[in-house]
C-alpha positions in Angstrom: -82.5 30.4 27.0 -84.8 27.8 28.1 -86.1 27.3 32.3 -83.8 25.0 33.1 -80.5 27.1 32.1 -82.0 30.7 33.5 -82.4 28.7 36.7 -79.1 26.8 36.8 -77.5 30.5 35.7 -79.6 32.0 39.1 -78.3 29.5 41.0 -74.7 29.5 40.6 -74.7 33.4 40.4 -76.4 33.2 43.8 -74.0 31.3 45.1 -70.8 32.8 44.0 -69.9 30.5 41.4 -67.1 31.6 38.4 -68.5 31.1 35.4 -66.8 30.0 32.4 -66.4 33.2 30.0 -68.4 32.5 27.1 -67.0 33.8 23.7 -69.3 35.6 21.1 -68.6 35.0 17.7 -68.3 38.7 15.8 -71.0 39.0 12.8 -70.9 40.8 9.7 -73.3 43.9 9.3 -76.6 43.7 8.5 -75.9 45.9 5.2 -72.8 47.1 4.1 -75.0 50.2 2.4 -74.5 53.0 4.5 -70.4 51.8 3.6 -71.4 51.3 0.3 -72.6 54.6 -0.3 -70.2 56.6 1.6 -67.2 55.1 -0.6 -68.4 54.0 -4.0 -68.3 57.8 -5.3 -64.5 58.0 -4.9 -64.5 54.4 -7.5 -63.5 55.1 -11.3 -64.0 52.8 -14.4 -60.9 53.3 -16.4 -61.0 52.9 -20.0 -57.6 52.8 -22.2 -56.5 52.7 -25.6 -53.0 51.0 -26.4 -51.5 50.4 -30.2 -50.1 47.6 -31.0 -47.9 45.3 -33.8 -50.4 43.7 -36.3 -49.7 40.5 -38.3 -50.0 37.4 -36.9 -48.4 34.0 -35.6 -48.1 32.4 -39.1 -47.3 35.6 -40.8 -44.1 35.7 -38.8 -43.0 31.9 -39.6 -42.8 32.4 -43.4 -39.4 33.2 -44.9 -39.0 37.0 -45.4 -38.4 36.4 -49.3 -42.1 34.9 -49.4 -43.9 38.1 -47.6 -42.0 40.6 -50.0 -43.3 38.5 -53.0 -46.7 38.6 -52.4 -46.9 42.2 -50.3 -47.3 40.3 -47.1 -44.2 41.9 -45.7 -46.7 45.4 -44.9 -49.5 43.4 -43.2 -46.5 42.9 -40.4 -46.2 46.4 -39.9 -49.9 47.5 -39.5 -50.7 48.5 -36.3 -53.9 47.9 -34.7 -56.0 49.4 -31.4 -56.6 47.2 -28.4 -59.4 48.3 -25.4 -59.5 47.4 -22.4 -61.0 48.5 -19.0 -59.9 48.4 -15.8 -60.8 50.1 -11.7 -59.7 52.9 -9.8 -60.1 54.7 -6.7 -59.3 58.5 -6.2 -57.4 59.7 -3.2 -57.2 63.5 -3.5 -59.8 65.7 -4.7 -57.9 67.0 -6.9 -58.3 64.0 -9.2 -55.4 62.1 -8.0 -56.3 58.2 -8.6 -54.4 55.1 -8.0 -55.0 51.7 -10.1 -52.7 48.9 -11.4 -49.7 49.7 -13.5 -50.8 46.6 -15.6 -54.4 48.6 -16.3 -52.4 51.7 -17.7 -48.8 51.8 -17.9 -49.3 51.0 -21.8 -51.6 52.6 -22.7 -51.9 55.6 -25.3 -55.8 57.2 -23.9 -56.8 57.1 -20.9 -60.5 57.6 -19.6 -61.7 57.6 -16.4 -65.3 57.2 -15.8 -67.0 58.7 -12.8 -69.8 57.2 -10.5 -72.0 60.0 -12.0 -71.3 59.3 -15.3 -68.9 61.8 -16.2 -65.8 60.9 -18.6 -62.4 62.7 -18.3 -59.7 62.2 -20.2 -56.2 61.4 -17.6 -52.5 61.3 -17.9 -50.3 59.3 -16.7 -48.1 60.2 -13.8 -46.2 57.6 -12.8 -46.0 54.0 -12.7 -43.9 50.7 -11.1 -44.6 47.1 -12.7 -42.9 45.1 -9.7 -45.8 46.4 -7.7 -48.3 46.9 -10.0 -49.1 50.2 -8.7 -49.6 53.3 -11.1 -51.3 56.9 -10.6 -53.3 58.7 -13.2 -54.9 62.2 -13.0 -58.1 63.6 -13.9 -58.7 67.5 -14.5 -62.3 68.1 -12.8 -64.2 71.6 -12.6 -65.2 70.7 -9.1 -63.0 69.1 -6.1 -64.0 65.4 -6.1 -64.8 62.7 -3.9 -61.9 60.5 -2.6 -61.3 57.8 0.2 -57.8 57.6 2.5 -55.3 54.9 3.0 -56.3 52.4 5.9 -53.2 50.2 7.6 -53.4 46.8 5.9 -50.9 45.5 8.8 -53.3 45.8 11.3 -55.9 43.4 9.2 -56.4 39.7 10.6 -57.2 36.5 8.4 -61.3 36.4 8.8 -61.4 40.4 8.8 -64.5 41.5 6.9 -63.4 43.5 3.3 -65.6 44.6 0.4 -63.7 44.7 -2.7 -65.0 47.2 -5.2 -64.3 48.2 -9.4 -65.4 47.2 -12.5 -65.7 43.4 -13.4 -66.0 42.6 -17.0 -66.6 46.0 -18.0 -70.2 46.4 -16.6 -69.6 49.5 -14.3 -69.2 49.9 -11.0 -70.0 46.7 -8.6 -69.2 45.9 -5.1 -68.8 42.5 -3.5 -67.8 41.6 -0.2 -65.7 38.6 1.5 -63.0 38.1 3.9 -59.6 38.3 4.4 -58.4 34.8 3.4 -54.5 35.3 3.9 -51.7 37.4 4.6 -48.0 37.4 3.0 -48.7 35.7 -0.5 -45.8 35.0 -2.9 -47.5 34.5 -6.3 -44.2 34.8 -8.7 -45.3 37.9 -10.4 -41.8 39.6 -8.5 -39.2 39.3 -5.8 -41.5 42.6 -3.9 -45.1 40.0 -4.0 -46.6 40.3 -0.6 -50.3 39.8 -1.5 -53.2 40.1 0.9 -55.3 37.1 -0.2 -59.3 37.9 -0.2 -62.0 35.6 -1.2 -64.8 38.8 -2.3 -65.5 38.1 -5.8 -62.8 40.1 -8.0 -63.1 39.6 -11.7 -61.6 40.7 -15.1 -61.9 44.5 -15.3 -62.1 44.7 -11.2 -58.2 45.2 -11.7 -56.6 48.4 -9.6 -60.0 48.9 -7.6 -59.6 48.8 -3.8 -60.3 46.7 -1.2 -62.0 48.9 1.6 -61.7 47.5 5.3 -65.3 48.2 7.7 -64.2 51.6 8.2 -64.0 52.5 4.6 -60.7 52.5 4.3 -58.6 51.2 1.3 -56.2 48.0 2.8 -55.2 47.0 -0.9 -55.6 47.4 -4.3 -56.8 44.7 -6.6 -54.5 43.1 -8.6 -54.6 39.2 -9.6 -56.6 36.4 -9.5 -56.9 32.3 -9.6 -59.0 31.5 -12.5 -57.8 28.0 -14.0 -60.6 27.9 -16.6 -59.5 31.3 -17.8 -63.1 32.8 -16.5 -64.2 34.7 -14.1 -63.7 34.3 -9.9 -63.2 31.2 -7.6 -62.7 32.8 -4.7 -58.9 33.6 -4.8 -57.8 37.2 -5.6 -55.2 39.0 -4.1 -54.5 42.7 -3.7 -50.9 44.7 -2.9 -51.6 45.4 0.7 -51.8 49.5 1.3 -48.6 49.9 3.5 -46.9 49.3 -0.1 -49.3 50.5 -2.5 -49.5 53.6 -0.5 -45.8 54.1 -0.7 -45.4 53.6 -3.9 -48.0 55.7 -4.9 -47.0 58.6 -3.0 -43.5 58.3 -4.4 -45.0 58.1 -8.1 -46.5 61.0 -7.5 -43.8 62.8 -6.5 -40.8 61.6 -8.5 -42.8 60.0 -11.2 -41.2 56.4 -10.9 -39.6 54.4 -8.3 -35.7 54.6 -7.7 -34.9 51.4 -6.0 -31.2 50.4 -5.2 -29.5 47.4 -6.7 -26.5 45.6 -6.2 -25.7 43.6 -9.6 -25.9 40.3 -8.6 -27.4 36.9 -9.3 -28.6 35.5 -5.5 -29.9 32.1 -4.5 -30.8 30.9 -1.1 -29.0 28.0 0.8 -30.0 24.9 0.8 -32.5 23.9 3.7 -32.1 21.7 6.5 -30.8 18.1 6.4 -31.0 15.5 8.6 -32.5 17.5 11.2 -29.6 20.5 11.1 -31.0 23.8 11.3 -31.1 25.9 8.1 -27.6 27.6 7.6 -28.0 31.3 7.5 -27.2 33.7 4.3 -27.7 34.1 0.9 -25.4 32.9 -1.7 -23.9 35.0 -4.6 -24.5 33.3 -7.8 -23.1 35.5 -10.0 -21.7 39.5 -10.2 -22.4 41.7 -13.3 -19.1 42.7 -13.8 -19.8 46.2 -14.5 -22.5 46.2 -11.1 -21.6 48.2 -7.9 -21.0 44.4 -5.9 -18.4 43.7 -8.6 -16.7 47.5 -7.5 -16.9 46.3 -4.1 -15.1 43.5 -4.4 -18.3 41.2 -4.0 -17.5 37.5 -5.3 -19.6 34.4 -6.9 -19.8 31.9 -3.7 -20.0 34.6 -1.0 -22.7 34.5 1.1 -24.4 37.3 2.6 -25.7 37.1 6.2 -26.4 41.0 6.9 -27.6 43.9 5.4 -26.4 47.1 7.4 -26.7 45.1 10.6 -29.8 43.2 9.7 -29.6 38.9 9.2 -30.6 38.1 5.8 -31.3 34.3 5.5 -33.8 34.4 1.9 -32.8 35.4 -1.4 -36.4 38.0 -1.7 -35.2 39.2 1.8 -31.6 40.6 0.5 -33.1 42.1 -2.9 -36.0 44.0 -0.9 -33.1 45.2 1.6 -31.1 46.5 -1.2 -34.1 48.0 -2.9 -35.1 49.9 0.0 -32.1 51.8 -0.2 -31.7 54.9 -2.3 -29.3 54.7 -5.4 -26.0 56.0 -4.7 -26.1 55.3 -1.2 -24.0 53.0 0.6 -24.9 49.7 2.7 -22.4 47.8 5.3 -23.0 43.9 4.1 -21.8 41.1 6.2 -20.1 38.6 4.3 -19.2 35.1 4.8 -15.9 34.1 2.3 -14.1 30.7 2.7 -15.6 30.4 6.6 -14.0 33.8 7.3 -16.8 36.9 8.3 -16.1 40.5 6.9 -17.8 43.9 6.6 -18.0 45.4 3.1 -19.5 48.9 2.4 -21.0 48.9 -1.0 -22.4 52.0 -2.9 -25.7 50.8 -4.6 -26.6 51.3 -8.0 -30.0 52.2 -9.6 -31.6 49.0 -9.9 -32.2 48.4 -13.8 -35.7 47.2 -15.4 -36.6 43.4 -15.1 -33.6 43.1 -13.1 -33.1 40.6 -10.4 -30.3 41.9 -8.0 
């Protein structure tokens, strides 16, 4: 502070003056190694082993009496081992660990290597592919180290986060960034909710976490942008912990996730024209026949405004509201038919794989 601003500070104190507040920017650490240290034991390197179809592309196009002629027909059948390698963190000492269901939900072996070096062979317990989210375990001769759950809904866009796991298979890294955005929809499922990060995540840092200042997982790795196929940009994205954490308790419970389902085909309205506000309610495209909706007396063209009390005004909206609740419970929906409002109770189903409604 040079002279002539101590002196112009004196002054004004002296005389009573309000001061403008002045705003202090919040820095990063100095070293994120006493972190570092304190949560990189409780990071795994997960190798797997999955078998798959042999053959190839132009195998497949010729006509079948060709590949019986000249043997080819057997090559089809062959099967073949694939590697890969992906991240994990442990949260239980009793070798509980959580990583992406895209990682190990295939697999045939699963290894898990150890910051010390140690490799142990792990089963799978459960796993969910509209999260991503899967849970493996480890059978250790000691209790090991592990890290807890932080809440990822009380992380703000610019929040320091150090992303850690296993990019390209070279063992375990850490690198650091910020939170870059909250509440991303990436098309992998109607459940995306994506906490964008711009640490450098890479192939292989897949189902690692993302550790908040206090060393607390806020999300697990999942996805990146990489339009040359390569490595980072800058853009990953991990399922925020107030899901993954659900999720992966409920795997390890029950061993999969139940989610409720109504048997329908749903679209939202269309948006506003001409300056009208956005009509409310999603519209019933189509009802499985044999689907719960369909017993209820659910029609194409309805339109749904409410779940058990709650306005629904987004196609993702209704499908999470119905998948919250258990199968074989029942849900009050408010329907809109013909300009006419009415209550329906509906039993829901258990919601099928790759399904939609």
């Amino acid at each position: 502070m040079s002279y002539m601003t101590r002196r112009n500070l004196a002054l004004a104190v002296a005389a009573g003056l309000v001061l403008p507040r002045i705003a202090l920017a919040r820095s990063g650490p100095d070293s994120f190694a006493p972190l570092v240290k304190r949560v990189l034991p409780a990071v795994v390197n997960i190798a797997v082993t999955e078998t798959v179809a042999g053959g190839s592309e132009a195998l497949d196009m010729m006509p079948p009496e060709i590949q019986r002629r000249f043997g080819l027909n057997d090559r089809l059948h062959r099967r073949r081992q694939m590697q890969g390698a992906g991240s994990g963190f442990i949260i239980d000492p009793s070798g509980i660990i959580v990583t992406n269901n895209h990682v190990v939900g295939s697999a045939d072996t699963i290894v898990v290597a150890l910051s010390d070096g140690t490799e142990l062979p792990a089963k799978l317990i459960g796993a969910d592919d509209l999260v991503d989210i899967a849970v493996i375990k480890v059978t250790a001769p000691r209790p090991l180290p592990f890290v807890t759950w932080g809440d990822s809904k009380q992380v703000e866009v610019g929040d320091w986060v150090i992303a850690a796991g296993n990019p390209f298979g070279l063992g375990g890294s850490v690198t650091a960034g910020i939170i870059s955005a909250r509440g991303r929809d990436i098309g992998a499922s109607a459940f995306d909710d994506f906490i964008q990060i711009d640490a450098p995540i890479n192939p292989g840092n897949s189902g690692g976490p993302v550790f908040n200042t206090d060393g607390q997982v806020v999300g697990v790795n999942t996805a990146i942008v990489s339009p040359n196929g390569g490595g980072s940009v800058g853009i990953g994205f991990a399922v925020p912990s107030e899901l993954a954490s659900r999720i992966a308790a409920e795997l390890r419970d029950k061993g999969r996730i139940e989610r409720g389902w109504l048997g329908v085909s749903v679209q939202d309205l269309p948006g506003p024209e001409s300056g009208r506000k956005r009509t409310p309610g999603v519209a019933i495209a189509g009802v499985d026949r044999a689907g719960p909706a369909a017993r209820a007396g659910i029609r194409a063209g309805d339109v749904v405004i409410g779940v058990s009390g709650q306005p629904v005004d987004t196609a993702r909206g209704l499908i999470r509201a119905v998948a919250a609740s258990a199968p074989g419970t029942s849900v009050n929906l408010t329907v809109r038919r013909q300009g006419r409002d009415m209550e329906m109770s509906i039993t829901v189903g258990r919601r099928p794989a790759n399904d939609q409604g």
